[in-house]
Predicted model as a PDB file, atoms N, CA, C, CB and O in Angstrom, pLDDT in the B-factor column:
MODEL        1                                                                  
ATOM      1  N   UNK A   1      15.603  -8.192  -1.267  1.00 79.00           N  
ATOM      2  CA  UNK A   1      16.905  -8.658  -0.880  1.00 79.00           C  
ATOM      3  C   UNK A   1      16.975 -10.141  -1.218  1.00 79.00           C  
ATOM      4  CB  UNK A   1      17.181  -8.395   0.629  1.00 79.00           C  
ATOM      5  O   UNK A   1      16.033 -10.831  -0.828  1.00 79.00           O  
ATOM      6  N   UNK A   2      17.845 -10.654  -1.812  1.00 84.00           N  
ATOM      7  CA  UNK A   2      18.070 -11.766  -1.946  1.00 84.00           C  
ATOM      8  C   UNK A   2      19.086 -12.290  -1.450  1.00 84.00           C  
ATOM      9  CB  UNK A   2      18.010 -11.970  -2.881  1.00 84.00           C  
ATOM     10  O   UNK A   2      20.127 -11.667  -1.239  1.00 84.00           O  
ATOM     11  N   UNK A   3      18.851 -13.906  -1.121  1.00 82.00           N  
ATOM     12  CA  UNK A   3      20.294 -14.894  -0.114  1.00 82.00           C  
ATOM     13  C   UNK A   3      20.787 -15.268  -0.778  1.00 82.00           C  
ATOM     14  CB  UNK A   3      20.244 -16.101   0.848  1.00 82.00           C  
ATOM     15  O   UNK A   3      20.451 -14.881  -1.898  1.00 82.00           O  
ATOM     16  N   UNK A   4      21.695 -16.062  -0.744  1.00 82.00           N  
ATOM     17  CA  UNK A   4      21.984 -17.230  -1.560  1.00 82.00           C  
ATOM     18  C   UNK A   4      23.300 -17.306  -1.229  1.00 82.00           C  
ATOM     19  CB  UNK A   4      21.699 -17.172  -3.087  1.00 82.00           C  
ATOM     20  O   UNK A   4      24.044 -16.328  -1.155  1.00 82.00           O  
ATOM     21  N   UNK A   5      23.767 -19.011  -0.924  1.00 81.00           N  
ATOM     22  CA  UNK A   5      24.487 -19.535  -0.160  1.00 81.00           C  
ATOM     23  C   UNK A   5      25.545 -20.312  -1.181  1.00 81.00           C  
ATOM     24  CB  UNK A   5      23.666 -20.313   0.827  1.00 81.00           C  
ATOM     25  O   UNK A   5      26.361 -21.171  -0.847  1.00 81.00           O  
ATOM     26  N   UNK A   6      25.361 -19.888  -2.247  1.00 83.00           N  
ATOM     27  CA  UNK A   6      25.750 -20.562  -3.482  1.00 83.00           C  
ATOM     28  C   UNK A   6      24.964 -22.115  -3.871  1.00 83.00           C  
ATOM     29  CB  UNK A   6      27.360 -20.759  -3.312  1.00 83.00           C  
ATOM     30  O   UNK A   6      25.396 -22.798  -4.800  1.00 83.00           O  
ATOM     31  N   UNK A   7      23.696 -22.581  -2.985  1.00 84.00           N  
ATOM     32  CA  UNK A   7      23.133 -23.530  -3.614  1.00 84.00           C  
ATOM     33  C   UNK A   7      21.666 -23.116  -3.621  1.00 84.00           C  
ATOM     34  CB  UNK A   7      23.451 -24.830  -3.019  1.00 84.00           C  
ATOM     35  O   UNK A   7      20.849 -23.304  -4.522  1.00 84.00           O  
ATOM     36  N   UNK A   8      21.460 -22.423  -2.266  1.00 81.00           N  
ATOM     37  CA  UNK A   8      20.167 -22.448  -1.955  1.00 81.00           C  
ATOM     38  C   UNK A   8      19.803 -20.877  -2.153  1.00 81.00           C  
ATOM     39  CB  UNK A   8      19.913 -23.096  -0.481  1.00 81.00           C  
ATOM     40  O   UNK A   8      20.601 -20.006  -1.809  1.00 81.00           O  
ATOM     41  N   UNK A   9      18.316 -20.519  -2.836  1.00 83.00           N  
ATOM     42  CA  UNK A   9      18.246 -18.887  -2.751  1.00 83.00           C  
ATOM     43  C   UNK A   9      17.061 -18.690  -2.097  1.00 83.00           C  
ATOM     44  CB  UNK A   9      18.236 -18.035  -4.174  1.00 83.00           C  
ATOM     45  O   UNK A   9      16.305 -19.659  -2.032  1.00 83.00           O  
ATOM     46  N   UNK A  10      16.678 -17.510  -1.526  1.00 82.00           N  
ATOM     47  CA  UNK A  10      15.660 -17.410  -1.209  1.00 82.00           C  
ATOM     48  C   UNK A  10      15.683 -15.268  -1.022  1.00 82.00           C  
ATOM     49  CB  UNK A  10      15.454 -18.626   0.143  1.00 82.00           C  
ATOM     50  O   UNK A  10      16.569 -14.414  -1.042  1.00 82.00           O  
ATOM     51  N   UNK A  11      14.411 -15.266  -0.884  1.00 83.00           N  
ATOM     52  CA  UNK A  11      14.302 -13.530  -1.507  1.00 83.00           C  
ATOM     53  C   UNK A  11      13.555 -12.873  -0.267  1.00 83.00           C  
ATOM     54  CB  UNK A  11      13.151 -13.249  -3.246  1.00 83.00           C  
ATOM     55  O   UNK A  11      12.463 -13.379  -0.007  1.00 83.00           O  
ATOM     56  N   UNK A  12      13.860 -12.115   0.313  1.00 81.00           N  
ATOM     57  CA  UNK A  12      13.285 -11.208   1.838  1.00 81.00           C  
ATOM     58  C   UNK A  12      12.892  -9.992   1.212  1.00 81.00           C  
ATOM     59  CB  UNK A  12      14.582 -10.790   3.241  1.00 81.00           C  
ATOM     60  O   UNK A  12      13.591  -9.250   0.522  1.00 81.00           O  
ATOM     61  N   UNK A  13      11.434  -9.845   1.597  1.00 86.00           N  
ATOM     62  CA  UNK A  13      10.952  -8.475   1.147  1.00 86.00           C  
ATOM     63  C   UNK A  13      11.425  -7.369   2.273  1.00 86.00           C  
ATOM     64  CB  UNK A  13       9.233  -8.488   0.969  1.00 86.00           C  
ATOM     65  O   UNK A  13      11.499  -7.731   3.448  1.00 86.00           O  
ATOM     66  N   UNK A  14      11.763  -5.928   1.872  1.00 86.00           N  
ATOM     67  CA  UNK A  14      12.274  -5.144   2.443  1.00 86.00           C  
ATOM     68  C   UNK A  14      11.461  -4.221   2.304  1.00 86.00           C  
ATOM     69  CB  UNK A  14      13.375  -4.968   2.195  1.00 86.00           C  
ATOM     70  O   UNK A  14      11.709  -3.656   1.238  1.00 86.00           O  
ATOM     71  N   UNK A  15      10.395  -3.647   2.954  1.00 90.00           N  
ATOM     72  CA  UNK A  15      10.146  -2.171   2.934  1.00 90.00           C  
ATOM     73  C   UNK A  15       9.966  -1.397   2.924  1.00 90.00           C  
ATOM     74  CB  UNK A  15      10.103  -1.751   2.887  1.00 90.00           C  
ATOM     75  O   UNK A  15       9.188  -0.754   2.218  1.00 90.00           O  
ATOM     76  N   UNK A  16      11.040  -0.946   4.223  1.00 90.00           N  
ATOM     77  CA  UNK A  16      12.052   0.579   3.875  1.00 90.00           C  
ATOM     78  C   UNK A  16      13.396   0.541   4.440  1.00 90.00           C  
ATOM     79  CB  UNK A  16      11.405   2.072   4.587  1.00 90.00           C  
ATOM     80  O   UNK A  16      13.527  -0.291   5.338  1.00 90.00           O  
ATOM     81  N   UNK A  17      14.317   1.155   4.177  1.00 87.00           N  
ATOM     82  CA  UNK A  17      15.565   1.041   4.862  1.00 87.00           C  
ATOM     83  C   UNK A  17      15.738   2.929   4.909  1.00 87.00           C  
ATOM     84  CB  UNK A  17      16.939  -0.080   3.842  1.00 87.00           C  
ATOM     85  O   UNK A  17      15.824   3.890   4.144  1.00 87.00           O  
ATOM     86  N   UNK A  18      15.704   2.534   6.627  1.00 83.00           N  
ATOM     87  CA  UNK A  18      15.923   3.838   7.577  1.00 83.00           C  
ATOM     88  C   UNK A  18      16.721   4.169   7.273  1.00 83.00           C  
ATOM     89  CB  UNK A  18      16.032   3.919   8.845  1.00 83.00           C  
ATOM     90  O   UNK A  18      16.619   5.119   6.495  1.00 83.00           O  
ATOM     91  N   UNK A  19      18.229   3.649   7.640  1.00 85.00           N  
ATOM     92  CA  UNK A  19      19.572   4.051   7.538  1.00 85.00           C  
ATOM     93  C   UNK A  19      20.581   3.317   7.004  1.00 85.00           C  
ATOM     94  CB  UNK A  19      19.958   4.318   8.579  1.00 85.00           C  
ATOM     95  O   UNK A  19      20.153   2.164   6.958  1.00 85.00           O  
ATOM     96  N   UNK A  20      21.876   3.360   6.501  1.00 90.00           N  
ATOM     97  CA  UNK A  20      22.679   3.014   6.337  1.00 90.00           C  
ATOM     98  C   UNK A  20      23.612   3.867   7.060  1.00 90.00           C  
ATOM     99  CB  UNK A  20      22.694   2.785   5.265  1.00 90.00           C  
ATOM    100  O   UNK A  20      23.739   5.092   7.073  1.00 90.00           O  
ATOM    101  N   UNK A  21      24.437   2.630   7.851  1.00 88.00           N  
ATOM    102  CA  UNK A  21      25.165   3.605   9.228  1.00 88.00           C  
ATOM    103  C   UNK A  21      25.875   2.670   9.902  1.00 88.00           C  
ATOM    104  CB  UNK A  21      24.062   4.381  10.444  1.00 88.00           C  
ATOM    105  O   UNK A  21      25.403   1.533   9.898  1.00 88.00           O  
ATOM    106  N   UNK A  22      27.308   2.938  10.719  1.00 90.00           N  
ATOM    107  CA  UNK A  22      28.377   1.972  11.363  1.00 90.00           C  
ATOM    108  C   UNK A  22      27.010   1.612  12.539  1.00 90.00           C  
ATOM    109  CB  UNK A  22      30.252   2.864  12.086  1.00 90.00           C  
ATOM    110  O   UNK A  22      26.055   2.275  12.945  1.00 90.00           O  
ATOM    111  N   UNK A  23      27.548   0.123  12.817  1.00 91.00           N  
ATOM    112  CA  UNK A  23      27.118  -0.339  14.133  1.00 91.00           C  
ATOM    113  C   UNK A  23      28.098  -0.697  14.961  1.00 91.00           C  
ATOM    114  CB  UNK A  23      26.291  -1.367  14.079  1.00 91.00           C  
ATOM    115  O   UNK A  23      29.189  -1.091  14.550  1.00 91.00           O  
ATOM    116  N   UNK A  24      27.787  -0.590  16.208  1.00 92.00           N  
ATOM    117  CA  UNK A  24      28.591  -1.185  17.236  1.00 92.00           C  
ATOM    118  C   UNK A  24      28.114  -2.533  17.956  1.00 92.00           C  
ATOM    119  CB  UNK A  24      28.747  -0.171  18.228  1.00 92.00           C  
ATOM    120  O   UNK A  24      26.904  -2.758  17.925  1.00 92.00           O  
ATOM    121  N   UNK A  25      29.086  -3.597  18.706  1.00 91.00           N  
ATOM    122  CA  UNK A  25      28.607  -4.813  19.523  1.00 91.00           C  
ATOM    123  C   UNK A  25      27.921  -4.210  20.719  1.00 91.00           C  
ATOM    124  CB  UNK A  25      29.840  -5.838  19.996  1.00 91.00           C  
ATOM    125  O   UNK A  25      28.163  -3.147  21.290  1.00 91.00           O  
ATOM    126  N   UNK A  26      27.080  -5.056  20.951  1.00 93.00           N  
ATOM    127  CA  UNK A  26      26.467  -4.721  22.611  1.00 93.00           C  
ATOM    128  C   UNK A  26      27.421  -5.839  23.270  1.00 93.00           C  
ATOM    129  CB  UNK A  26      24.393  -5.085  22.984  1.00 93.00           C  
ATOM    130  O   UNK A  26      28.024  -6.779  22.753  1.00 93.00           O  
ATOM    131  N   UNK A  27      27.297  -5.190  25.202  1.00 91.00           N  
ATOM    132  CA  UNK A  27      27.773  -6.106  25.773  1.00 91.00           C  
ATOM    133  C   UNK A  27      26.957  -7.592  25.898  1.00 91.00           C  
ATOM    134  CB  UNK A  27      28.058  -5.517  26.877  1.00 91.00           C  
ATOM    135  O   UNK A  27      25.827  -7.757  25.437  1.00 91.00           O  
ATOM    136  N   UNK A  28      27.595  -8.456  26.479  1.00 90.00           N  
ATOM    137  CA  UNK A  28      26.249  -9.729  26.730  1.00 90.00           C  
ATOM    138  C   UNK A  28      25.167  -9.600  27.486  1.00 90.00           C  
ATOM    139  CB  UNK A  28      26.650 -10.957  27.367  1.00 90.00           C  
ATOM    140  O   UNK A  28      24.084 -10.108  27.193  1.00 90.00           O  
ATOM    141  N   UNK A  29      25.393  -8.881  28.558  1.00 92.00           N  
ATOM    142  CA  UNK A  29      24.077  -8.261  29.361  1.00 92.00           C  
ATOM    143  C   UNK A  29      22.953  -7.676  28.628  1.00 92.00           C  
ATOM    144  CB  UNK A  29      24.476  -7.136  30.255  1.00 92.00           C  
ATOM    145  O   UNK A  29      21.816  -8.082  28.867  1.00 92.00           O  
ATOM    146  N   UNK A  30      23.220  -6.515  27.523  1.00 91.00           N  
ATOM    147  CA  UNK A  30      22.211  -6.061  27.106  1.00 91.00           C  
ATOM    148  C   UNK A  30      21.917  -6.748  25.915  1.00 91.00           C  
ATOM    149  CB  UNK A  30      22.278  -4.803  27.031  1.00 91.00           C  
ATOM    150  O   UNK A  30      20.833  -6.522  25.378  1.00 91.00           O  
ATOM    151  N   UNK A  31      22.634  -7.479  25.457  1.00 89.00           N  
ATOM    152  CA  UNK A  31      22.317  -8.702  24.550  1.00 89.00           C  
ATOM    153  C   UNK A  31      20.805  -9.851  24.994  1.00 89.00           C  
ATOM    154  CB  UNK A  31      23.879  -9.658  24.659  1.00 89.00           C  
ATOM    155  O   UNK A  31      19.734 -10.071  24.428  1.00 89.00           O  
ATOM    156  N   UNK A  32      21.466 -10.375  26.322  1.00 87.00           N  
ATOM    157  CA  UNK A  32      20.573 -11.015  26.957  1.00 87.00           C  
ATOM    158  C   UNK A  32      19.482  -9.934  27.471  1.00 87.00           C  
ATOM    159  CB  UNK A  32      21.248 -11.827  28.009  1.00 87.00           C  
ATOM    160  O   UNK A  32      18.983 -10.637  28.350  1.00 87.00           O  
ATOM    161  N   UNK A  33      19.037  -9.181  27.513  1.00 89.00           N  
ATOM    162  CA  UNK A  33      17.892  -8.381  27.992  1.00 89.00           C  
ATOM    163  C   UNK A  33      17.252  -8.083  27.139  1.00 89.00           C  
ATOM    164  CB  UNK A  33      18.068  -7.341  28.625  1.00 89.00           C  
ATOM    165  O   UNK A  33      16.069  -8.369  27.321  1.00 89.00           O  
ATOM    166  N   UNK A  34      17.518  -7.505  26.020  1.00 89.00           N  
ATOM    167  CA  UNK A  34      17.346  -7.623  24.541  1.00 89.00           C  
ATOM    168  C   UNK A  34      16.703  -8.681  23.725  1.00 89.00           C  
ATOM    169  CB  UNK A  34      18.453  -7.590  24.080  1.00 89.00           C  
ATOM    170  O   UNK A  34      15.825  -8.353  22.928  1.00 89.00           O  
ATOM    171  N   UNK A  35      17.068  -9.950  23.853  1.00 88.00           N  
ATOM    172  CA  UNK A  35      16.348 -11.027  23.622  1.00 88.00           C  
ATOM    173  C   UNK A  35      15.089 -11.659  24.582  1.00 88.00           C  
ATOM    174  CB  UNK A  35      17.306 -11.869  23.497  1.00 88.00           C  
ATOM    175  O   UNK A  35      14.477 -12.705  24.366  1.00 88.00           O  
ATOM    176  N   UNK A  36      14.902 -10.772  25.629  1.00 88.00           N  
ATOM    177  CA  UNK A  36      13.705 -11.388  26.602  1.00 88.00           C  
ATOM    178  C   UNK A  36      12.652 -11.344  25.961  1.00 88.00           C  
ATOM    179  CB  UNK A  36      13.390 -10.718  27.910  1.00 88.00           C  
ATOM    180  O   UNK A  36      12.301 -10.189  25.723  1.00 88.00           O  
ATOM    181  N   UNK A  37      11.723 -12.440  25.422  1.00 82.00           N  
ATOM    182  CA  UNK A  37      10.418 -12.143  24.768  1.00 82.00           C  
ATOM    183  C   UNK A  37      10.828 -12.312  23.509  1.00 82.00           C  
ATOM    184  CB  UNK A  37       9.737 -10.768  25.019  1.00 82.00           C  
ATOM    185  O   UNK A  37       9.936 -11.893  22.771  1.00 82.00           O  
ATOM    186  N   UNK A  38      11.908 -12.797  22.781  1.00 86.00           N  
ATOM    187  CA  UNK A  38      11.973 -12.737  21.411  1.00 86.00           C  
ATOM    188  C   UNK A  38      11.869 -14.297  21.037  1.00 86.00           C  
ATOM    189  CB  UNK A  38      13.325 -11.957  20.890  1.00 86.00           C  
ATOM    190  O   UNK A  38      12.662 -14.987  21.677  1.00 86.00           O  
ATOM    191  N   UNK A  39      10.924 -15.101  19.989  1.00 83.00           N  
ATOM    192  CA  UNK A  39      10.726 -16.149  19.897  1.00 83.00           C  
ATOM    193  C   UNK A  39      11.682 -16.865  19.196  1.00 83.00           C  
ATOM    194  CB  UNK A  39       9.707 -16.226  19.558  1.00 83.00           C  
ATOM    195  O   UNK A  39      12.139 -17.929  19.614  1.00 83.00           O  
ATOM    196  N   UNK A  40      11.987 -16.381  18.229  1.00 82.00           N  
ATOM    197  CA  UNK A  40      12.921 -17.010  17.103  1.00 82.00           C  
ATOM    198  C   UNK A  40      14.183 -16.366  17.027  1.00 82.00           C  
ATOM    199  CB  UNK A  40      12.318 -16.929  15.691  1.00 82.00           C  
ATOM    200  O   UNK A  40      14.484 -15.560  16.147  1.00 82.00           O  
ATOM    201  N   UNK A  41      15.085 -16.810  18.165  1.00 85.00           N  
ATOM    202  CA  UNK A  41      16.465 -16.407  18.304  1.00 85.00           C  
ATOM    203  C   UNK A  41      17.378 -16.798  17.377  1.00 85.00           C  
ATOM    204  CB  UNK A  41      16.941 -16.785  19.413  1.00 85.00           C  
ATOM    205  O   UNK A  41      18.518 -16.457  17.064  1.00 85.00           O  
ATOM    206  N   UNK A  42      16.342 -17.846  16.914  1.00 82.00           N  
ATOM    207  CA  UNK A  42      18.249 -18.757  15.844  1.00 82.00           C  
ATOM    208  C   UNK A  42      18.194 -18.039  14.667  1.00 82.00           C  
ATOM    209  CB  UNK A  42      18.288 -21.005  15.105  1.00 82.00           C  
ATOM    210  O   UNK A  42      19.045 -18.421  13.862  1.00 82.00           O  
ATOM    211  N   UNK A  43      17.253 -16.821  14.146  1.00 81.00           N  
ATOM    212  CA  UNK A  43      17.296 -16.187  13.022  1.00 81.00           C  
ATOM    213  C   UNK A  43      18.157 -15.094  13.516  1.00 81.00           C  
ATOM    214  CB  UNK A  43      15.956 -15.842  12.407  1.00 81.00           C  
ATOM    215  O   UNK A  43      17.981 -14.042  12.902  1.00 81.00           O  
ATOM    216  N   UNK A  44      18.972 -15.055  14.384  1.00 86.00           N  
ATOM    217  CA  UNK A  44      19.421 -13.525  14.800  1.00 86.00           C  
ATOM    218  C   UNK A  44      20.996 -13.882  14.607  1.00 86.00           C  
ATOM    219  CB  UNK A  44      18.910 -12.896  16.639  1.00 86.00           C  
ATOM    220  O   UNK A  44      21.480 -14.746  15.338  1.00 86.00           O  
ATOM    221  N   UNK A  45      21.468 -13.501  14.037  1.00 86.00           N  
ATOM    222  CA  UNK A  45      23.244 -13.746  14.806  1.00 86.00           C  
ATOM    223  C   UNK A  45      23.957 -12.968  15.652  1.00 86.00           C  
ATOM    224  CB  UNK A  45      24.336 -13.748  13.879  1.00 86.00           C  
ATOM    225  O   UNK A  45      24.835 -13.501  16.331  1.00 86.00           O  
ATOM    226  N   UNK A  46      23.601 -11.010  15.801  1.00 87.00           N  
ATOM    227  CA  UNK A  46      23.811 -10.513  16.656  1.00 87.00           C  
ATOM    228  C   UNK A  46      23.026  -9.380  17.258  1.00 87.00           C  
ATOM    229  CB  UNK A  46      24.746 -10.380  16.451  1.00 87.00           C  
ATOM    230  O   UNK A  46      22.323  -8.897  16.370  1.00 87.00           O  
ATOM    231  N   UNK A  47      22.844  -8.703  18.506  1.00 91.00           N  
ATOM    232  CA  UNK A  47      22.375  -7.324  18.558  1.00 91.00           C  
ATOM    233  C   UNK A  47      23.507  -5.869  18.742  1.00 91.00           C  
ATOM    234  CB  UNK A  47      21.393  -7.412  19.794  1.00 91.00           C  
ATOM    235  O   UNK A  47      24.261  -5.658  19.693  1.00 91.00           O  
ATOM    236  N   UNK A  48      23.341  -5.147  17.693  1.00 94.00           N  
ATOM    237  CA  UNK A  48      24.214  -3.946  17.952  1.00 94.00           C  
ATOM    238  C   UNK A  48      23.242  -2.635  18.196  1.00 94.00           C  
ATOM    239  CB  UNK A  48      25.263  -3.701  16.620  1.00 94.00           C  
ATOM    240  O   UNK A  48      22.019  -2.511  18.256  1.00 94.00           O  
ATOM    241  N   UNK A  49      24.257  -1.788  18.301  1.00 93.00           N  
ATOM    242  CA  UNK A  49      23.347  -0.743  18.772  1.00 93.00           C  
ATOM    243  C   UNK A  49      23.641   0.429  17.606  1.00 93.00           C  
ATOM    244  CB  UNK A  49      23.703  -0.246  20.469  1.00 93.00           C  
ATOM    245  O   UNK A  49      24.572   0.122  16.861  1.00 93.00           O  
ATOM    246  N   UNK A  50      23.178   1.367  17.399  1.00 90.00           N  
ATOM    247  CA  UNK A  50      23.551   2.365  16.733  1.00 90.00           C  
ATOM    248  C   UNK A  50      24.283   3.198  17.023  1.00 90.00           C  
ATOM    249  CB  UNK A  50      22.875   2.828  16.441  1.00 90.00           C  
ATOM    250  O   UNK A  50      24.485   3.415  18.218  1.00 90.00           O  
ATOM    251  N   UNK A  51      25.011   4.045  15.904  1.00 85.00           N  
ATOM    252  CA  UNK A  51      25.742   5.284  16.224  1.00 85.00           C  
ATOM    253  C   UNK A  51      24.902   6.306  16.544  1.00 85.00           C  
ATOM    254  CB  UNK A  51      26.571   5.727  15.191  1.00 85.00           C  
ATOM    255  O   UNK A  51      24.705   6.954  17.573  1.00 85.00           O  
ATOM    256  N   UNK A  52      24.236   6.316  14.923  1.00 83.00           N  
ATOM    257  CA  UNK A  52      23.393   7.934  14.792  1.00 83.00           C  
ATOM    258  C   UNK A  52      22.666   8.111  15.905  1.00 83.00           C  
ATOM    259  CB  UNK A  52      22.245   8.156  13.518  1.00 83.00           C  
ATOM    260  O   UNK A  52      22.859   9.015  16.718  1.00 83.00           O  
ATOM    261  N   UNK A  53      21.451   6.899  16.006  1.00 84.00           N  
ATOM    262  CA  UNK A  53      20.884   7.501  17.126  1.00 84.00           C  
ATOM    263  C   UNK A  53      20.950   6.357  18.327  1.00 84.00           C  
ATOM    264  CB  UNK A  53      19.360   8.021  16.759  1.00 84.00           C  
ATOM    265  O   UNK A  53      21.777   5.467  18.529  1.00 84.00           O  
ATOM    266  N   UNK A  54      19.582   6.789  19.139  1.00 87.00           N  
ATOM    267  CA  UNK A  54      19.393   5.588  19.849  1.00 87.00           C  
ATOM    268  C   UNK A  54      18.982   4.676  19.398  1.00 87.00           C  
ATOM    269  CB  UNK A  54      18.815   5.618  20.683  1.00 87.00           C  
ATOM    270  O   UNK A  54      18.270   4.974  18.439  1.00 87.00           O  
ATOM    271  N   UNK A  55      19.038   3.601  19.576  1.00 87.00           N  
ATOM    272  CA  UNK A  55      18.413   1.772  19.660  1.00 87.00           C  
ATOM    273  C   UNK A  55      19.055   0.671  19.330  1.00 87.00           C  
ATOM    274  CB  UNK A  55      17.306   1.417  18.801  1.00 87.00           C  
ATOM    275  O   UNK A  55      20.213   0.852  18.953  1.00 87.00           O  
ATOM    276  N   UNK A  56      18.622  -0.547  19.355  1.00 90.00           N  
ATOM    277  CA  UNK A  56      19.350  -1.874  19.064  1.00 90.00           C  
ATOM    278  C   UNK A  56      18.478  -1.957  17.377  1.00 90.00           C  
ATOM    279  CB  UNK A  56      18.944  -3.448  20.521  1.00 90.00           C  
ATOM    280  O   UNK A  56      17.439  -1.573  16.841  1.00 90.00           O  
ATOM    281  N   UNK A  57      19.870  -2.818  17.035  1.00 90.00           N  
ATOM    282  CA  UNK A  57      19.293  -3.641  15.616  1.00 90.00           C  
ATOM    283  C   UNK A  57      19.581  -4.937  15.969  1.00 90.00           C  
ATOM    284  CB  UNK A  57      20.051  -3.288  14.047  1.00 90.00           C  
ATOM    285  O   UNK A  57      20.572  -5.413  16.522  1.00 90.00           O  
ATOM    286  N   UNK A  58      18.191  -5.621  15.418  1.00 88.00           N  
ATOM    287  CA  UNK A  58      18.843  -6.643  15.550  1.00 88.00           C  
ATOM    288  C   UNK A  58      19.284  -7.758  14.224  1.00 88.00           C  
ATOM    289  CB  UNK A  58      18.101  -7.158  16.503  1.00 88.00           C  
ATOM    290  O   UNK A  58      18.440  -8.275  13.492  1.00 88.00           O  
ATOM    291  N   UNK A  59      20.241  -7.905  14.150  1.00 87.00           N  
ATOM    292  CA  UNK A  59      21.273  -8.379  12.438  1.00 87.00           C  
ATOM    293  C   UNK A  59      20.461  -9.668  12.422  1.00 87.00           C  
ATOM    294  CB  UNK A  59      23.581  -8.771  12.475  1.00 87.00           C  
ATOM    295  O   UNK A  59      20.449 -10.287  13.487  1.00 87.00           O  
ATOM    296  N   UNK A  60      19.696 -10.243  11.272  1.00 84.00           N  
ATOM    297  CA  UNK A  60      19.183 -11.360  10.899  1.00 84.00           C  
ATOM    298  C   UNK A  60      20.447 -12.104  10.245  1.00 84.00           C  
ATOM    299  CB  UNK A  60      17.945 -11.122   9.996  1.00 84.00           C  
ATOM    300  O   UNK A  60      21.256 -11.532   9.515  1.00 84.00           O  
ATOM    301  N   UNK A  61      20.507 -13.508  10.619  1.00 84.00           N  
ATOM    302  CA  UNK A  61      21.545 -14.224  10.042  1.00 84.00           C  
ATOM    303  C   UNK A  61      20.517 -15.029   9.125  1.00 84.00           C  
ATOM    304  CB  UNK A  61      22.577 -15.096  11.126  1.00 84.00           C  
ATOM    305  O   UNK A  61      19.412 -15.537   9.315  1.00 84.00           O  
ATOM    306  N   UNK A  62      21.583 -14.885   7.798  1.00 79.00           N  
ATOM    307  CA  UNK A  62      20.705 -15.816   6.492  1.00 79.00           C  
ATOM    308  C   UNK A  62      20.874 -17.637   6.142  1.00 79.00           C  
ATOM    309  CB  UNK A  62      21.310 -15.053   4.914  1.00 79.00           C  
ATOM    310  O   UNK A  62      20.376 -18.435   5.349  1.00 79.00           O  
ATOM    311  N   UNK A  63      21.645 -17.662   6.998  1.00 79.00           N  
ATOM    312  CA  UNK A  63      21.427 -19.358   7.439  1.00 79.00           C  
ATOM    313  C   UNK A  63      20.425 -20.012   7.674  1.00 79.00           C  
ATOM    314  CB  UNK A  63      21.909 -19.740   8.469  1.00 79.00           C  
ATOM    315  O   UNK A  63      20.072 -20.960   6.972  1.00 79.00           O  
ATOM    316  N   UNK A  64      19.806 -19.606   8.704  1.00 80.00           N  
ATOM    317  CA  UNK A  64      18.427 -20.195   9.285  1.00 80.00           C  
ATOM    318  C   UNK A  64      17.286 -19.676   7.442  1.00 80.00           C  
ATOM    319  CB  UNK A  64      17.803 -18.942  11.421  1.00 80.00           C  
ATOM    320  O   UNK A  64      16.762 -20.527   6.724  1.00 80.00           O  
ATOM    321  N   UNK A  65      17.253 -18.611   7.262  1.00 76.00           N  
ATOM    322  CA  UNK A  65      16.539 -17.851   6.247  1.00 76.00           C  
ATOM    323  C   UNK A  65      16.381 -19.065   4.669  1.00 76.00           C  
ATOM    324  CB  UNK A  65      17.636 -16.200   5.949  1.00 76.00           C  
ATOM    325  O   UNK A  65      15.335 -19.184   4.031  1.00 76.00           O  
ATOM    326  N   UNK A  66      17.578 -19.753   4.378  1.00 77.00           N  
ATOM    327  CA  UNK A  66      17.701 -19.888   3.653  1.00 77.00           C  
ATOM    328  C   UNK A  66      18.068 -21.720   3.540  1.00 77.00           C  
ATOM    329  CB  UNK A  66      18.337 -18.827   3.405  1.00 77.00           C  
ATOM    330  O   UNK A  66      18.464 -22.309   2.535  1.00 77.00           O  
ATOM    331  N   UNK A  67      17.758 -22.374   5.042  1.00 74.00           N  
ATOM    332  CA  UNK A  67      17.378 -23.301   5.334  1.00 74.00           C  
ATOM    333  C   UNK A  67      15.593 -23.680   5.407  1.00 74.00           C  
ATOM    334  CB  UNK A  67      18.103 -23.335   6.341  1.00 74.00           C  
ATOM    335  O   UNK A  67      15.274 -24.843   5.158  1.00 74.00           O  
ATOM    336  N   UNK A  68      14.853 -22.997   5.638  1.00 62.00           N  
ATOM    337  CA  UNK A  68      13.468 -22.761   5.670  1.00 62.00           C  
ATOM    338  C   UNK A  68      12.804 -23.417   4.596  1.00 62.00           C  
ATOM    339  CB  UNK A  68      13.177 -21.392   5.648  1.00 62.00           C  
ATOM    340  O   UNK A  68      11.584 -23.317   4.471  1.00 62.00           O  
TER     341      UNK A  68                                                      
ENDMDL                                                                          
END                                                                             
C-alpha cells in the first residue's frame, strides 16, 4: 500500500486483507474502551465496527504514517 500526500510517500506492507466490507461508527464509549491499552493513538483516526461479522477495526490515519 502506498501514501502519499502529494509531497511526501511512504509504502505499508500489507499481508492479507480479510475483507472488503461497509463499516459502521462506534459510539464514544466503546471507542474509549477500545483504546484502553493502545499505545500509539495518533496513528488511528477512527474505530468502527463491522457488518459481516463481529469486531472493531481500527482505521489507521496516513498523516501520522507519512510524517514519520
Amino acid at each position: 500500500l502506498v501514501l502519499s500526500d502529494g509531497d511526501l510517500h511512504s509504502a505499508v506492507v500489507v499481508d492479507q486483507v480479510v475483507s472488503v466490507e461497509l463499516l459502521t461508527a462506534v459510539d464514544e464509549e466503546v471507542e474509549r474502551n477500545a483504546l484502553r491499552g493502545v499505545d500509539r493513538v495518533d496513528l488511528l483516526s477512527r474505530i468502527a465496527k463491522r457488518e459481516r461479522a463481529e469486531g472493531l477495526v481500527f482505521l489507521v490515519s496516513a498523516h501520522p504514517l507519512l510524517a514519520a
